[in-house]
C-alpha positions as CSV (number, residue, x, y, z in Angstrom):
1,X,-45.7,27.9,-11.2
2,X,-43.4,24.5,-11.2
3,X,-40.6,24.6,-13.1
4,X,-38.8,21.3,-14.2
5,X,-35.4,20.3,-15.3
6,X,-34.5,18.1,-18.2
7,X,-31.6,16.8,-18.7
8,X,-29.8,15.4,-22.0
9,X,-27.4,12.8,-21.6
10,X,-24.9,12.2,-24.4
11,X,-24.3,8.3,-25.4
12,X,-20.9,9.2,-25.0
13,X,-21.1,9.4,-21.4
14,X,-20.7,6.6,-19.3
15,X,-23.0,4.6,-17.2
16,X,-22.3,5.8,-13.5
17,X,-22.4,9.6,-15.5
18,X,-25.9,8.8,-16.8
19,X,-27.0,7.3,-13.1
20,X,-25.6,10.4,-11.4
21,X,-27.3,12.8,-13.6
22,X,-30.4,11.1,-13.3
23,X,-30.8,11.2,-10.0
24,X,-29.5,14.8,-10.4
25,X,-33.2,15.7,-12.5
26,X,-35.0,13.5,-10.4
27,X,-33.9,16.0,-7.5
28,X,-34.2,19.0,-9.7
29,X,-38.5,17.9,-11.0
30,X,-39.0,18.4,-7.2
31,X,-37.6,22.2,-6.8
32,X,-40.3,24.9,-6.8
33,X,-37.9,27.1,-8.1
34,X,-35.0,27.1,-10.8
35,X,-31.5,27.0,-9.3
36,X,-29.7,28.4,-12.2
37,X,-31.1,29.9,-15.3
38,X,-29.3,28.7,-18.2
39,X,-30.0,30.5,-21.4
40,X,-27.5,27.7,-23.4
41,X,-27.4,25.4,-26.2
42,X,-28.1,22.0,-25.5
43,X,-24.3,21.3,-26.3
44,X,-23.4,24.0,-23.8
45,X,-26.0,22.9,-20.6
46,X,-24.2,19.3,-21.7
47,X,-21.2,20.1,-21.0
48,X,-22.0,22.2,-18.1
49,X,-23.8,19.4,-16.6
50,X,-21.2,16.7,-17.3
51,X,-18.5,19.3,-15.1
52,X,-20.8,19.5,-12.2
53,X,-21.7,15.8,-12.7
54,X,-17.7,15.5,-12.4
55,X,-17.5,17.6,-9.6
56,X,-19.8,15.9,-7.3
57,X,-18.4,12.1,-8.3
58,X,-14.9,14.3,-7.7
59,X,-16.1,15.0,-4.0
60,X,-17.8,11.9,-3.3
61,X,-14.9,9.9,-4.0
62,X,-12.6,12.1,-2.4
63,X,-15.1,11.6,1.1
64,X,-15.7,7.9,0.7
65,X,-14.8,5.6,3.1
66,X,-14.3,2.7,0.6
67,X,-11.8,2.1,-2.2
68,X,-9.0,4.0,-0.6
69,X,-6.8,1.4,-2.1
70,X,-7.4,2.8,-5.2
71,X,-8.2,6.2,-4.5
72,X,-4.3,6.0,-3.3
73,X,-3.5,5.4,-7.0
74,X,-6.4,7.0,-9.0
75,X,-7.2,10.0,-6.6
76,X,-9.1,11.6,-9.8
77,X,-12.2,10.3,-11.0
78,X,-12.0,9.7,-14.8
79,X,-14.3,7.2,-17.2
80,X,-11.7,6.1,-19.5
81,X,-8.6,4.0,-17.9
82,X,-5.8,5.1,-18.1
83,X,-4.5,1.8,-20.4
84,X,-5.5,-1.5,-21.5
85,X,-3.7,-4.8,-21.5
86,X,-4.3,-7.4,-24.5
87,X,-4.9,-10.5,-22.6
88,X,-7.7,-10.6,-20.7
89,X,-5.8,-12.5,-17.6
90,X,-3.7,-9.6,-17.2
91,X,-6.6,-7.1,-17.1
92,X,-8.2,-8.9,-14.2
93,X,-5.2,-9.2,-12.4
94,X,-4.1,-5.2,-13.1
95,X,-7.6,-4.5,-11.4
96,X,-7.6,-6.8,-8.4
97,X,-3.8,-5.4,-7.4
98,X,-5.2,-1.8,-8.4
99,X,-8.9,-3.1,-6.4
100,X,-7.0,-4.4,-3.6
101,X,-8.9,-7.5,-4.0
102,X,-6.7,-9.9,-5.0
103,X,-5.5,-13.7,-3.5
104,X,-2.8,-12.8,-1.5
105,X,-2.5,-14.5,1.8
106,X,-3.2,-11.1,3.7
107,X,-6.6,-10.6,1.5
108,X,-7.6,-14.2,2.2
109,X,-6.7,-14.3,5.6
110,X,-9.4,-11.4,5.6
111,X,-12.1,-13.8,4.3
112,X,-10.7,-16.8,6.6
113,X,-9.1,-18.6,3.6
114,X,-5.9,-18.7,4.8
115,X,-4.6,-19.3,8.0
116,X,-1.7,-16.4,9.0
117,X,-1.7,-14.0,6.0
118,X,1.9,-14.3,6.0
119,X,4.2,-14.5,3.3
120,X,5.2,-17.7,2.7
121,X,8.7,-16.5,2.0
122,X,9.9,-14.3,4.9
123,X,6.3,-14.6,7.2
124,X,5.1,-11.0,6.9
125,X,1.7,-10.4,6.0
126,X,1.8,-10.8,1.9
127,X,-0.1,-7.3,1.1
128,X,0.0,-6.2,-2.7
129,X,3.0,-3.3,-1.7
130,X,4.9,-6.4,0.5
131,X,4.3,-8.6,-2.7
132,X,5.8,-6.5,-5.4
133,X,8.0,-4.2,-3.9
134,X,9.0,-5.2,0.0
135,X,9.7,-9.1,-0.3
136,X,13.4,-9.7,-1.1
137,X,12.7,-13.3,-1.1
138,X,10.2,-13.9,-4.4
139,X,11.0,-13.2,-8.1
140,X,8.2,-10.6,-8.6
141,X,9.5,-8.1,-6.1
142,X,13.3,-8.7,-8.3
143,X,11.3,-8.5,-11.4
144,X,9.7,-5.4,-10.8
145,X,12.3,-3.5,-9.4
146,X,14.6,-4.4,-11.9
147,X,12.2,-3.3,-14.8
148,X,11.6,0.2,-12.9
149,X,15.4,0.5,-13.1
150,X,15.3,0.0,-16.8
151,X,12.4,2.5,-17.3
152,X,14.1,4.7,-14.8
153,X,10.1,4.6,-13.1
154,X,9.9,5.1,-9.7
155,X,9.9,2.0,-7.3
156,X,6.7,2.3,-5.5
157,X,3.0,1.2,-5.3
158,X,1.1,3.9,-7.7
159,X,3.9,3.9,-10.2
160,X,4.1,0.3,-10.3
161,X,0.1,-0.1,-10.6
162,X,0.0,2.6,-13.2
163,X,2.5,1.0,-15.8
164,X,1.4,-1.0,-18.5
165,X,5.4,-2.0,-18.6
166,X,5.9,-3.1,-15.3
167,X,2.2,-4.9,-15.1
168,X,3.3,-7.1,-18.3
169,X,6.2,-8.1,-16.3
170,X,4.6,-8.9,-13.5
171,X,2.2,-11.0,-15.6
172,X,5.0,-13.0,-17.0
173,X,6.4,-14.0,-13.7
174,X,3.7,-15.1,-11.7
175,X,3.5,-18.4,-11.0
176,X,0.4,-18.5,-8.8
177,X,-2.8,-17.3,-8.9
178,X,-3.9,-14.3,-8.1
């Protein structure tokens, strides 16, 4: 006798949720035998499914070998961000600092678009954390550790990336871009 898994997945859960579970059933049509009985409502196997859904992304992101930049400042894996800027321009640039793919001199020196990948201030190479925090000779590192002084926020990479406050500012006084 074949047994066969079917799995509901709520609207209300995102895209890579609905991928993962899918290829979750697809696995589970080809079992001759039921794993785990589950004598549930469909809201209860939901939400059972959605936590073990979790808990796989969880370990798969925690085992990656890519996006350590921002597995340094998201190490949970969530669907929802955490906040949302108004203007558009200071989304994108939130995600490419948060991404680690941004137009710094280091990151286009990677794609052989700059020459050094220096600063062009002090000549170390211009990473996101040498950009806003370590270089005492542009305006955004000032700017941002002066408004984490005011917020009384702690001066360093994943606090910085994970304030709206401090990202506005940082908006406001770029003059390149990025």
């Amino acid at each position: 006798m074949h047994h066969r898994l079917y799995c509901t997945i709520s609207k209300t859960l995102s895209v890579e949720l609905a991928l993962l579970s899918g290829i979750l059933a697809n696995i589970g049509t080809k079992l001759q035998q039921v794993d785990i009985d589950i004598g549930l409502e469909t809201s209860e196997a939901q939400k059972l499914a959605t936590d073990y859904v979790y808990k796989l992304w969880q370990q798969y992101w925690e085992n990656s070998t890519t996006g350590r930049h921002l597995y340094y400042l998201q190490p949970t894996v969530r669907t929802k961000q955490s906040f949302s800027l108004s203007i558009r321009s200071a989304q994108v640039l939130l995600r490419r600092f948060r991404l680690g793919k941004c137009r710094l001199n280091y990151y286009l020196h990677q794609m052989s678009l700059h020459q050094t990948g220096n600063c062009d201030f002090c000549g170390l190479p211009e990473t996101i954390e040498h950009y806003l925090i370590e270089c005492t000779r542009n305006n955004i590192s000032q700017t941002v550790k002066k408004v984490c002084v005011e917020h009384k926020l702690q001066f360093d990479l994943r606090t910085i990336l994970c304030s709206a406050t401090v990202i506005k500012a940082i908006y406001r006084s770029i003059q390149r871009p990025l």
